[in-house]
C-alpha positions as CSV (number, residue, x, y, z in Angstrom):
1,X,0.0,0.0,0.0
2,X,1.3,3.5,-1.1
3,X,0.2,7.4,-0.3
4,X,-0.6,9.9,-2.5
5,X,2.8,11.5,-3.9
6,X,3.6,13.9,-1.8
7,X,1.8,17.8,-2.1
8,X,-1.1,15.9,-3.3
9,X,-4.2,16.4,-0.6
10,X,-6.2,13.1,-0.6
11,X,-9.7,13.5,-1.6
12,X,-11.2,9.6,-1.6
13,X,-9.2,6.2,-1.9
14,X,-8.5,4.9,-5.0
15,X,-7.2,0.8,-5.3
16,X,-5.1,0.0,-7.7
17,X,-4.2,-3.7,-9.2
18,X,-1.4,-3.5,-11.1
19,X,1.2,-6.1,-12.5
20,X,4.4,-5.8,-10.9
21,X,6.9,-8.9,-11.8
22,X,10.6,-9.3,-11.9
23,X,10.5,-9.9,-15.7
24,X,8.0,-7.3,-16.6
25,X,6.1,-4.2,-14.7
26,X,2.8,-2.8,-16.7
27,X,3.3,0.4,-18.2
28,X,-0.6,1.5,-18.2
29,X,-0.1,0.2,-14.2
30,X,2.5,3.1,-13.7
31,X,0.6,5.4,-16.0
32,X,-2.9,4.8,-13.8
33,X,-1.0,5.4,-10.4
34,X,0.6,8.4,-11.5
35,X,-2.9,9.9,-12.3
36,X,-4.7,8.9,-9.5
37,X,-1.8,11.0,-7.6
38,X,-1.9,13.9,-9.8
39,X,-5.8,14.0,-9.1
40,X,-5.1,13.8,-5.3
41,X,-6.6,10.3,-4.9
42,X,-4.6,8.2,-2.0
43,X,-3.9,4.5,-3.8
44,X,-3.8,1.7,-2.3
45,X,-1.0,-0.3,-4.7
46,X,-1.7,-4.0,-4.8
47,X,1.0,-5.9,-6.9
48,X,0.7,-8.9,-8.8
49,X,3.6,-10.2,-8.8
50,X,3.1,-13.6,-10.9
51,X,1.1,-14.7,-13.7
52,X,-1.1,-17.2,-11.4
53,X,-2.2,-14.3,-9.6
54,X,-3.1,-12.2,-12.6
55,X,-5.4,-14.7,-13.9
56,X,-6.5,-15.2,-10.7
57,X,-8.0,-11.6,-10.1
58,X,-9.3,-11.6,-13.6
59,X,-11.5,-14.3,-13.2
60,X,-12.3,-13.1,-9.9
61,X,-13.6,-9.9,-11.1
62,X,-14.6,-11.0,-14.6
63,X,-11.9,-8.6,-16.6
64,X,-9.2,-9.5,-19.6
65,X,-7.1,-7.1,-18.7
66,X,-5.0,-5.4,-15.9
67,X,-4.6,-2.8,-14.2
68,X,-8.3,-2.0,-12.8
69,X,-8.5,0.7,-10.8
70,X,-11.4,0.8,-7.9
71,X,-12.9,4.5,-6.3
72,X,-14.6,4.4,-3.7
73,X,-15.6,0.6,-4.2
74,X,-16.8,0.5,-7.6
75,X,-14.8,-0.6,-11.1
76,X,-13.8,2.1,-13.2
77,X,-12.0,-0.2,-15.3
78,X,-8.5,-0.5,-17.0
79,X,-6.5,3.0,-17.8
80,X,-8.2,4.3,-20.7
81,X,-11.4,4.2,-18.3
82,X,-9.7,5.7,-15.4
83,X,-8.9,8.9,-18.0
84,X,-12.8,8.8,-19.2
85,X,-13.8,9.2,-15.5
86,X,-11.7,12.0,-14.9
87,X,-12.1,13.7,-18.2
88,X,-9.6,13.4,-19.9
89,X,-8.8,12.8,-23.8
90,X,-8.7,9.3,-24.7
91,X,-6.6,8.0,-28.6
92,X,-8.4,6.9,-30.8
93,X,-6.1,4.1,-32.2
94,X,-8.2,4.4,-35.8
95,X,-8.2,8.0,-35.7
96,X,-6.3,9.9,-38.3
97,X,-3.3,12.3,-37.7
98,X,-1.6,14.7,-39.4
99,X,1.1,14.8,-36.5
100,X,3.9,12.1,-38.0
101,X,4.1,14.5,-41.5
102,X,3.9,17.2,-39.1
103,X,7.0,16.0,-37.2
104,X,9.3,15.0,-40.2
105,X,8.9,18.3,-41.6
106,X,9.2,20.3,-38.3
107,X,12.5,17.9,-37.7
108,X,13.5,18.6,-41.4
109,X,13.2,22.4,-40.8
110,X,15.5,22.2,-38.1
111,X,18.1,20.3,-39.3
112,X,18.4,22.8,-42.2
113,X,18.2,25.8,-40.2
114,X,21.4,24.0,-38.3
115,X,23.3,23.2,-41.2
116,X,23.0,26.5,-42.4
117,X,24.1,27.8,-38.9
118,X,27.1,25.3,-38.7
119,X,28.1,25.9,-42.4
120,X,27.8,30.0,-41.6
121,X,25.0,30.5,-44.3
122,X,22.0,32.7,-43.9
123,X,19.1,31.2,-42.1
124,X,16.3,31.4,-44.4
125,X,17.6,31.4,-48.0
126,X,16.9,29.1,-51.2
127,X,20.0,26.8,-50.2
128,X,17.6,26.4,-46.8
129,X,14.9,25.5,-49.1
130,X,16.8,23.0,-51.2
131,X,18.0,21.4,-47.6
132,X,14.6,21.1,-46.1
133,X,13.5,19.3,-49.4
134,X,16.3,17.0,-49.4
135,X,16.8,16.3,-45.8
136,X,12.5,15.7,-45.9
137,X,13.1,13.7,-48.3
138,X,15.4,11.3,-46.8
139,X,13.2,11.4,-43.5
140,X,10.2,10.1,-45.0
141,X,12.6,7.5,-46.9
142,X,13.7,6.4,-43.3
143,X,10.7,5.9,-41.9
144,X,9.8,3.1,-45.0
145,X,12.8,1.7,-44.5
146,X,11.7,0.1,-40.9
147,X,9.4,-2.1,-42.6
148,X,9.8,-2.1,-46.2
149,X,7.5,-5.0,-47.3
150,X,5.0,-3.4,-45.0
151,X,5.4,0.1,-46.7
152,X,5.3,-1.4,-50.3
153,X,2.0,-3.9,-49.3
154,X,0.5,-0.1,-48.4
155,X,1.9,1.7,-51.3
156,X,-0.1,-0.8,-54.0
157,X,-3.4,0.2,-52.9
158,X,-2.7,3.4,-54.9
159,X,0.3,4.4,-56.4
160,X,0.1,3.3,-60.3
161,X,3.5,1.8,-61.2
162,X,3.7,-0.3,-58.6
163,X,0.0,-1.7,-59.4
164,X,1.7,-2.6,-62.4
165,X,5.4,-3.6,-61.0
166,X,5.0,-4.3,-57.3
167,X,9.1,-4.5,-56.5
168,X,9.0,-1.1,-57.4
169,X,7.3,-0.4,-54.0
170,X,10.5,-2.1,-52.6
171,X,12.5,0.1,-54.0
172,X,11.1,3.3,-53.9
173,X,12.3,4.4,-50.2
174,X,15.6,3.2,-51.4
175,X,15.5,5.5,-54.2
176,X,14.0,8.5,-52.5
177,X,16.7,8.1,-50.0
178,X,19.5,8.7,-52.1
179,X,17.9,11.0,-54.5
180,X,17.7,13.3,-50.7
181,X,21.2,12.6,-50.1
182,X,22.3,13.6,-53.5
183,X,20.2,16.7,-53.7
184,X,21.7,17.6,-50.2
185,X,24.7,17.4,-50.8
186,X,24.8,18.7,-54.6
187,X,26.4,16.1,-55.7
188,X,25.5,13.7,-59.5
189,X,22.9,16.1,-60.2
190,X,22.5,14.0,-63.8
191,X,21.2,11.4,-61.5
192,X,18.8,12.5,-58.5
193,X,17.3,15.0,-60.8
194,X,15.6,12.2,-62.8
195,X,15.0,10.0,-60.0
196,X,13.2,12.6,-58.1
197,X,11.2,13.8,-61.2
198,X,10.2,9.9,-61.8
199,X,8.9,8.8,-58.4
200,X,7.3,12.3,-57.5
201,X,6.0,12.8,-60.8
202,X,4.6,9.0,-60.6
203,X,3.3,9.6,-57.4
204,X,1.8,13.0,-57.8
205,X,-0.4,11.6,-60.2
206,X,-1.0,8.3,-58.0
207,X,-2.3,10.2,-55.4
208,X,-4.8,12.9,-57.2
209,X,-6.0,9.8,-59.7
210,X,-7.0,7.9,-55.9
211,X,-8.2,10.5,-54.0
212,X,-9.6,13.2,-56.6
213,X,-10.6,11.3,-59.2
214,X,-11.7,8.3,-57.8
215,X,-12.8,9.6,-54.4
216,X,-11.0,6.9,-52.3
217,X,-10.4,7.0,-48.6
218,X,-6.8,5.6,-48.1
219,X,-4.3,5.8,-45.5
220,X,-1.0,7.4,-47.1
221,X,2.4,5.2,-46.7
222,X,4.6,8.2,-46.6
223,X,5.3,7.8,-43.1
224,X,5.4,4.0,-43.0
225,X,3.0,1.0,-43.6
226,X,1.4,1.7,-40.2
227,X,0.6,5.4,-41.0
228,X,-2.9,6.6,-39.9
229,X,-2.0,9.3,-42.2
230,X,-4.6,10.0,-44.3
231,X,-3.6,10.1,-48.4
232,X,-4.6,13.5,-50.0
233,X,-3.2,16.6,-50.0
234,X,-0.2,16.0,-47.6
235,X,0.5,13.2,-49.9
236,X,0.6,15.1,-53.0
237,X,2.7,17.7,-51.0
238,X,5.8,15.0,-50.8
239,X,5.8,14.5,-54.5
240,X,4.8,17.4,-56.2
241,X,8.0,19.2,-53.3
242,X,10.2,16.3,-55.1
243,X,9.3,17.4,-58.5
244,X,9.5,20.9,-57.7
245,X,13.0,20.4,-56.2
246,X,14.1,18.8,-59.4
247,X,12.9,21.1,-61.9
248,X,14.8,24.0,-59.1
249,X,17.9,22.2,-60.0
250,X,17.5,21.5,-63.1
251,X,16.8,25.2,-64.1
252,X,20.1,25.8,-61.9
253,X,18.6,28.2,-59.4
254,X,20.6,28.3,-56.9
């Protein structure tokens, strides 16, 4: 049995049952007793400490899971309960979200803005441009690279060559990934240009043919075959900034 954390003034008693073991300690367990302090509820902290036990208090209380938090004698349930009852936002794990794109581009923002400052350039010029592009670029191509067969099984439900060709979904972050490296470093421009103008201008299309032509609702495998991205215009965004950086290079803006 545990107190409150300390500061906190104890309103009711809350019980907690939680799996505690020496191989493995529940990480919704921790989460629930940490919000039960911050609430000011005193917890009682029962442990259980083997699998025999867990079981035990499932069928005991007729539950699948652990923990299961108890206020004032009656269930609230496991974690995601305990944040309905005290009002607090709950994931959807369906939902959509913006916030992975969101994230590589903030990330890719930055990392230019530091080259720039480590390489004694001005921070917001076209050369910041050409690095946000290219260091984008390269990650999104690491993010399909953690599961490549994943990203390509994604990637056929809409892109067109690779309806037609599946490896090329196998090879695509490959390709995008050094197409970024190239274009970041300026270096065999007779080859990224190409190979950015070929897989953006292939995808571009892709992407408005499946979403504003035929009116599909897809997830998008930019970030990864478990994206909960949805494909539209952020989609077309990461090719249409590939073939955009291209045709910049290949007019020789600079």
């Amino acid at each position: 049995m545990t107190s409150p954390d300390p500061g906190t003034d104890a309103r009711t008693g809350a019980s907690l049952y939680r799996m505690v073991m020496p191989g493995h300690t529940c990480p919704y367990g921790v989460k629930a007793r940490w919000l039960l302090g911050r609430h000011g509820y005193a917890v009682d902290d029962h442990w259980l400490t083997t699998r025999a036990e867990t079981d035990a208090f499932k069928v005991q209380h007729d539950v699948r899971t652990t923990p299961q938090i108890f206020i004032d004698g009656q269930r609230i349930g496991g974690h995601d309960d305990l944040r309905r009852f005290l009002g607090l936002k709950v994931k959807d794990a369906g939902a959509t979200s913006y916030v992975p794109v969101l994230a590589v581009f903030a990330v890719a923002a930055l990392l230019a803005l530091a080259v720039d400052w480590l390489t004694f350039l001005p921070l917001v010029s076209f050369m910041t441009l050409e690095r946000f592009v290219a260091i984008a670029m390269m990650l999104l191509a690491m993010l399909k690279l953690q599961d490549v067969d994943r990203f390509a099984t994604m990637f056929l439900n809409y892109d067109l060559l690779a309806r037609r060709l599946p490896p090329y979904g196998l090879v695509y972050p490959f390709l995008e990934l050094g197409a970024g490296v190239l274009m970041l470093t300026r270096t065999l421009d007779w080859l990224s240009i190409p190979v950015a103008l070929f897989i953006g201008g292939i995808g571009a299309v892709s992407v408005f043919q499946a979403v504003y032509v035929e009116k599909r609702d897809l997830k998008c495998a930019c970030v990864g075959g478990s994206s909960s991205v949805p494909l539209g215009f952020v989609s077309l965004t990461e090719n249409v900034m590939m073939v955009a950086m291209a045709l910049w290079m290949l007019a020789g803006i600079h």
